[in-house]
C-alpha positions as a Python dict, from the first residue, in 0.01 Angstrom:
ca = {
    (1, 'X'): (0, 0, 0),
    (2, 'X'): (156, 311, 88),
    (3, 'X'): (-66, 578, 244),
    (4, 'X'): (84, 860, 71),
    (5, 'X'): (1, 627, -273),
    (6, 'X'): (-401, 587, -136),
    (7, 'X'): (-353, 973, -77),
    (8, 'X'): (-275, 1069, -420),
    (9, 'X'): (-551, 800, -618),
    (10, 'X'): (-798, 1008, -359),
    (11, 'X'): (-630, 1319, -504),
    (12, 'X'): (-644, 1181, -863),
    (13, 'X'): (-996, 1098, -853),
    (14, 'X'): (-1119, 1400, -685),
    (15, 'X'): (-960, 1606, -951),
    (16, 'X'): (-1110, 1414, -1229),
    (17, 'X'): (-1464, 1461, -1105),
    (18, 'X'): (-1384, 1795, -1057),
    (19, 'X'): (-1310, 1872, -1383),
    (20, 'X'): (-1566, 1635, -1556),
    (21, 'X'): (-1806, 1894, -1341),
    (22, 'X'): (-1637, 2216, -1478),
    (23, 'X'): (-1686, 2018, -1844),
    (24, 'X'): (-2021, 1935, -1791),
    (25, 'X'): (-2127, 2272, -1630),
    (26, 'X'): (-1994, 2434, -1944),
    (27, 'X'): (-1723, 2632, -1784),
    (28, 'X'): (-1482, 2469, -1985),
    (29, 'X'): (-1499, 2290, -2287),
    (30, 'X'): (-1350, 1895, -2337),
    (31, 'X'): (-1118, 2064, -2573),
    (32, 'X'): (-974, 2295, -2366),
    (33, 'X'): (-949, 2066, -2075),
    (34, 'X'): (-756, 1841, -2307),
    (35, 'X'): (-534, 2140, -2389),
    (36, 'X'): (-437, 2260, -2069),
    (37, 'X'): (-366, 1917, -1932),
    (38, 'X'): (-128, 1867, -2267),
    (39, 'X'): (58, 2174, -2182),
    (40, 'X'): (105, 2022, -1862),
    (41, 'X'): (240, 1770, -1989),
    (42, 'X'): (453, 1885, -2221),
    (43, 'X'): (611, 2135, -1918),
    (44, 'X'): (679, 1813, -1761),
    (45, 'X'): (857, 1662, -2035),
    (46, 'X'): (1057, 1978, -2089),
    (47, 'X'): (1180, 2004, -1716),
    (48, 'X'): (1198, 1651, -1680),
    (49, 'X'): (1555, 1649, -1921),
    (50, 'X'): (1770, 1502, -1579),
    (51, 'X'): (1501, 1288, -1466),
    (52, 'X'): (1566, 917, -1538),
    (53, 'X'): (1295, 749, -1734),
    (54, 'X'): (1127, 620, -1463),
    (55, 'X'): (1092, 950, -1289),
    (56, 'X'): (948, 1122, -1584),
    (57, 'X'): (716, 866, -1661),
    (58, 'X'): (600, 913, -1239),
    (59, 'X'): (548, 1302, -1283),
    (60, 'X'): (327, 1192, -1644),
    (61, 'X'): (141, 936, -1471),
    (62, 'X'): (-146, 1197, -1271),
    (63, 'X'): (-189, 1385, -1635),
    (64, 'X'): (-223, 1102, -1816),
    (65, 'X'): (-473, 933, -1578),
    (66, 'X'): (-624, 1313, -1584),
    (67, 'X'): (-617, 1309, -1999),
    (68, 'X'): (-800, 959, -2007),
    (69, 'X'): (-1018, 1070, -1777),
    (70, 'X'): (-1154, 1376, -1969),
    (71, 'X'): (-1175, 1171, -2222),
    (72, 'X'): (-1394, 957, -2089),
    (73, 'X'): (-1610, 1171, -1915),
    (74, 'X'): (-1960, 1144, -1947),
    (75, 'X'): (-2308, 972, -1918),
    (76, 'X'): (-2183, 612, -1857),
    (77, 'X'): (-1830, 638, -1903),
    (78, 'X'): (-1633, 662, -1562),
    (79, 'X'): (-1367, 406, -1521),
    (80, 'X'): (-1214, 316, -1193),
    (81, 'X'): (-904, 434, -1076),
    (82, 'X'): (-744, 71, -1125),
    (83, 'X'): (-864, 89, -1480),
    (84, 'X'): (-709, 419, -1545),
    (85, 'X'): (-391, 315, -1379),
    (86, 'X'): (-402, -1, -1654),
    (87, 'X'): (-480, 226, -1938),
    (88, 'X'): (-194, 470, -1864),
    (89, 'X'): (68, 203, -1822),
    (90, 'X'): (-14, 9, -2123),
    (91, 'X'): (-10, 372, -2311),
    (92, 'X'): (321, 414, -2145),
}
């Protein structure tokens, strides 16, 4: 595998945890977790007009993975990144 790949799942995950703490410290809520990472996404979409498919789907990939993660997150629930990886391309 690509090291700059292994670089961004270490990224990915980091990021997740990080923001499952900020949900569970009550600094944010789930909700608006879920929102900001949807307006991310929809910037993405709107800049991503002369992007082939494939390269739009690449830039949704880390807010996806981010959006199921949030979801998740929780006593119990962690997946691993492999599992979130699944889950986003089968949502794809």
């Amino acid at each position: 595998m690509n090291t700059a790949n292994l670089q961004l799942e270490g990224l990915l995950t980091a990021i997740a945890s990080i923001n499952a703490l900020l949900v569970d410290s009550g600094v944010v809520s789930r909700s608006d977790m879920q929102q900001a990472l949807e307006r991310a996404q929809q910037g993405v979409n709107g800049e991503a007009r002369g992007l082939s498919e494939a390269n739009r789907k690449a830039m949704l990939f880390p807010i996806r993975l981010l959006l199921l993660a949030n979801e998740d997150s929780g006593p119990g629930k962690s997946r691993t990144f492999a599992e979130y990886a699944e889950a986003v391309g089968k949502s794809s």
